[in-house]
C-alpha positions as CSV (number, residue, x, y, z in Angstrom):
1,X,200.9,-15.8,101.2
2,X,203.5,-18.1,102.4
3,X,202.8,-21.8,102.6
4,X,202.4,-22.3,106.2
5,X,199.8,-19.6,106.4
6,X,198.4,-20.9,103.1
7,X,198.1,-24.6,105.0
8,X,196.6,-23.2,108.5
9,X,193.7,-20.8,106.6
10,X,192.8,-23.1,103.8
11,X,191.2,-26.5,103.7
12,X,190.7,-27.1,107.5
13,X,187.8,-24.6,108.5
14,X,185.1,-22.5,106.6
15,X,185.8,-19.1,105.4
16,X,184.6,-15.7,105.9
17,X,185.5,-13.5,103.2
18,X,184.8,-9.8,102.9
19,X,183.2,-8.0,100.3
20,X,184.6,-4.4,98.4
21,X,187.9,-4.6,99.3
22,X,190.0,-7.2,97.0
23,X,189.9,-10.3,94.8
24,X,189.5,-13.1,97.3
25,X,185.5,-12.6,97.2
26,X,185.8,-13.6,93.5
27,X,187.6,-17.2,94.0
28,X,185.3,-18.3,96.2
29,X,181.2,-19.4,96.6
30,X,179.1,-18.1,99.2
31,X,177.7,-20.9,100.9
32,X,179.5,-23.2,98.9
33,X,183.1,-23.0,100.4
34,X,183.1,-20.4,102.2
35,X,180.6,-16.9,103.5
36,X,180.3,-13.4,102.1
37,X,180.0,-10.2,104.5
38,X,180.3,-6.7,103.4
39,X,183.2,-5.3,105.0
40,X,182.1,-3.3,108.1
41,X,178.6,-5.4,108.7
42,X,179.4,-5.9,111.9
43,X,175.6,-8.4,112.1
44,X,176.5,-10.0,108.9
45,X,179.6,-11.0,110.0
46,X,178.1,-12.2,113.3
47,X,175.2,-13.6,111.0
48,X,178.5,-15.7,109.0
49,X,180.0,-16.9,112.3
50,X,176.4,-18.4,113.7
51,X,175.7,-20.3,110.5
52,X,179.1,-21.7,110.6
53,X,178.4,-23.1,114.0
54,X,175.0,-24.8,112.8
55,X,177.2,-26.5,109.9
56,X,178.4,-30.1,111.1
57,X,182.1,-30.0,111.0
58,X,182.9,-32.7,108.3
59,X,180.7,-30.8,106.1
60,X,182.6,-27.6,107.3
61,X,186.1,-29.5,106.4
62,X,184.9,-30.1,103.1
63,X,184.1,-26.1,102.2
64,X,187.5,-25.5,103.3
65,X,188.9,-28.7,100.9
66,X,186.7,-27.1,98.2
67,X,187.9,-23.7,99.0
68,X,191.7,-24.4,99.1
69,X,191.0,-27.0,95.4
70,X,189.3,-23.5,93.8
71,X,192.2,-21.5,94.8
72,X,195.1,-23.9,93.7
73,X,193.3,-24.4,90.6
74,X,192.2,-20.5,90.2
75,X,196.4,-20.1,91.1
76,X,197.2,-22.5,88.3
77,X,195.2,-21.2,85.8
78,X,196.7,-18.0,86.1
79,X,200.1,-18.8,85.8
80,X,199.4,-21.1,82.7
């Protein structure tokens, strides 16, 4: 992922993360800094987007500053 893409996605807006198809599910919390939906739920994505909109939006800036500490620190950790 290059670094402007890396800047624009991470630490500015909650996540929605998919489920069964990779390793992003696994550096990140449900609920905590980000949302889990299985892949093709089309209603538990919808479910994800409608909870994001209830969330107030410095608390949803601070998932997505949680989010993007876990992955530099998940990123660090497995280079060192």
């Amino acid at each position: 992922m290059g670094k402007s893409s890396y800047r624009i996605n991470v630490g500015r807006k909650a996540t929605i993360v998919t489920k069964g198809n990779g390793g992003l599910v696994e550096q990140v919390s449900d609920g905590v800094d980000c949302f889990h939906v299985n892949t093709y739920d089309v209603k538990e994505f919808s479910e994800a987007l409608y909870k994001i909109s209830l969330i107030p939006r410095d608390k949803v800036r601070k998932m997505g500053e949680i989010a993007r500490d876990n992955a530099f620190q998940n990123l660090i950790m497995k280079n060192y």
